[in-house]
C-alpha positions in Angstrom: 177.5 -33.2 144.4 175.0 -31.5 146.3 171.1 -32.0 145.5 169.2 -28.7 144.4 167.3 -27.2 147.1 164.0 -26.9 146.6 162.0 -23.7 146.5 159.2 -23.3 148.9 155.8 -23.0 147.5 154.9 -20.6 150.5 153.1 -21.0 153.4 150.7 -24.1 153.2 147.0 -23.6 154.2 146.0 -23.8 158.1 142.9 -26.0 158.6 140.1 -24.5 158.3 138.9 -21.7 160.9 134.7 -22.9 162.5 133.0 -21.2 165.1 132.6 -22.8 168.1 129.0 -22.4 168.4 127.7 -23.2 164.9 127.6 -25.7 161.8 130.5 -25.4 159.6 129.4 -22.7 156.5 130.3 -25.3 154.3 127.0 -27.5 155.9 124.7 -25.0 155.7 123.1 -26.1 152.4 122.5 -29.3 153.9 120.4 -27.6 156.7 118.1 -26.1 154.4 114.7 -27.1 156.1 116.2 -25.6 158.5 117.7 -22.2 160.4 121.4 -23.1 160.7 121.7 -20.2 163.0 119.3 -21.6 165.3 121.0 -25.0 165.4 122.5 -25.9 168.8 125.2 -28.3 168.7 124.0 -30.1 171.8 120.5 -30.3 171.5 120.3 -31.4 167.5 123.7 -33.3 167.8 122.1 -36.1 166.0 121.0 -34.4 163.2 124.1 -32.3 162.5 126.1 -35.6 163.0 123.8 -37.6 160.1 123.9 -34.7 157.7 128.0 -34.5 158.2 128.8 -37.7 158.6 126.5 -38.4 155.2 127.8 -35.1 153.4 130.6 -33.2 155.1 134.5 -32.7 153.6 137.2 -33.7 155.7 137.2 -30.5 156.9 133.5 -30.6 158.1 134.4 -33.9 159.7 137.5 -33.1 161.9 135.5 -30.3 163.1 132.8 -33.3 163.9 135.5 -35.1 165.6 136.2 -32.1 167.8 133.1 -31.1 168.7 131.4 -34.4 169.6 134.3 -37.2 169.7 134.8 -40.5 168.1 132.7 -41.9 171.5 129.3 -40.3 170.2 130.1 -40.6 166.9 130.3 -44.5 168.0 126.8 -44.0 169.9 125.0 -42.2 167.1 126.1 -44.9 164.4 125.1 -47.3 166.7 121.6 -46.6 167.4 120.2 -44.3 164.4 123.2 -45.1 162.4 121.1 -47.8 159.8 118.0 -46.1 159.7 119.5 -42.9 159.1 122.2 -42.4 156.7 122.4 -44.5 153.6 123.2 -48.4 153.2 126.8 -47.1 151.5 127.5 -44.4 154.2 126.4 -46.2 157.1 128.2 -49.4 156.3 131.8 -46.8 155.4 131.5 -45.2 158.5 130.5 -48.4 160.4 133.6 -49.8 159.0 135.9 -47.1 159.2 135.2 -46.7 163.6 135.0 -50.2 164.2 131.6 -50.9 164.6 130.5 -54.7 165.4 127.4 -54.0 166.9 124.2 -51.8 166.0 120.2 -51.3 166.4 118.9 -52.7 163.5 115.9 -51.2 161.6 112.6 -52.4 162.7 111.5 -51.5 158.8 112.6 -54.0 156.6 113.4 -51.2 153.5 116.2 -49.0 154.0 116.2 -45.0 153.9 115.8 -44.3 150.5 114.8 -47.3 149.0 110.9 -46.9 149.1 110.6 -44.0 146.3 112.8 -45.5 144.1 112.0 -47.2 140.7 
């Protein structure tokens, strides 16, 4: 006996349309010291690449990937990578890209660790 077919639930959801120029919308609260119009994504690669890689959606991060690559993803997580996300983040990501080797932290507490009770 043939199996039911199945209905279709419609047509599924394309990922998610960026402009090639800017942060993701979806970042912009994360920029809030900042102008995230103003951002260039060359010049403050570094910072846009800490605040996604520390607070972005998968969505955020394939755009990340395809903006910058896995290679200076690699670079950045390598030397600002400890200092400048969290223990937890830094040591997922560090993970997660294969990451043996990194600049350590010349300061012996760890973002976020100094203000805590």
């Amino acid at each position: 006996m043939p199996r039911p077919r199945r209905k279709s639930p419609g047509p599924t959801p394309g990922p998610a349309v960026y402009a090639a120029d800017h942060i993701p919308t979806g970042l912009r609260p994360y920029f809030q010291e900042y102008d995230p119009d103003t951002l260039e994504l060359q010049r403050h690669a570094n910072l846009i690449i800490e605040r996604t890689l520390e607070f972005g959606t998968w969505d955020d991060l394939r755009w990340l990937v395809g903006t910058y690559g896995l290679r200076r993803l690699r670079r950045f997580l390598r030397q600002f990578g400890e200092r400048g996300l969290r223990p937890a983040t830094f040591n997922y990501w560090r993970r997660l890209l294969g990451i043996r080797q990194w600049r350590h932290t010349p300061l012996s507490t760890p973002k976020g660790e100094l203000w805590n009770p």
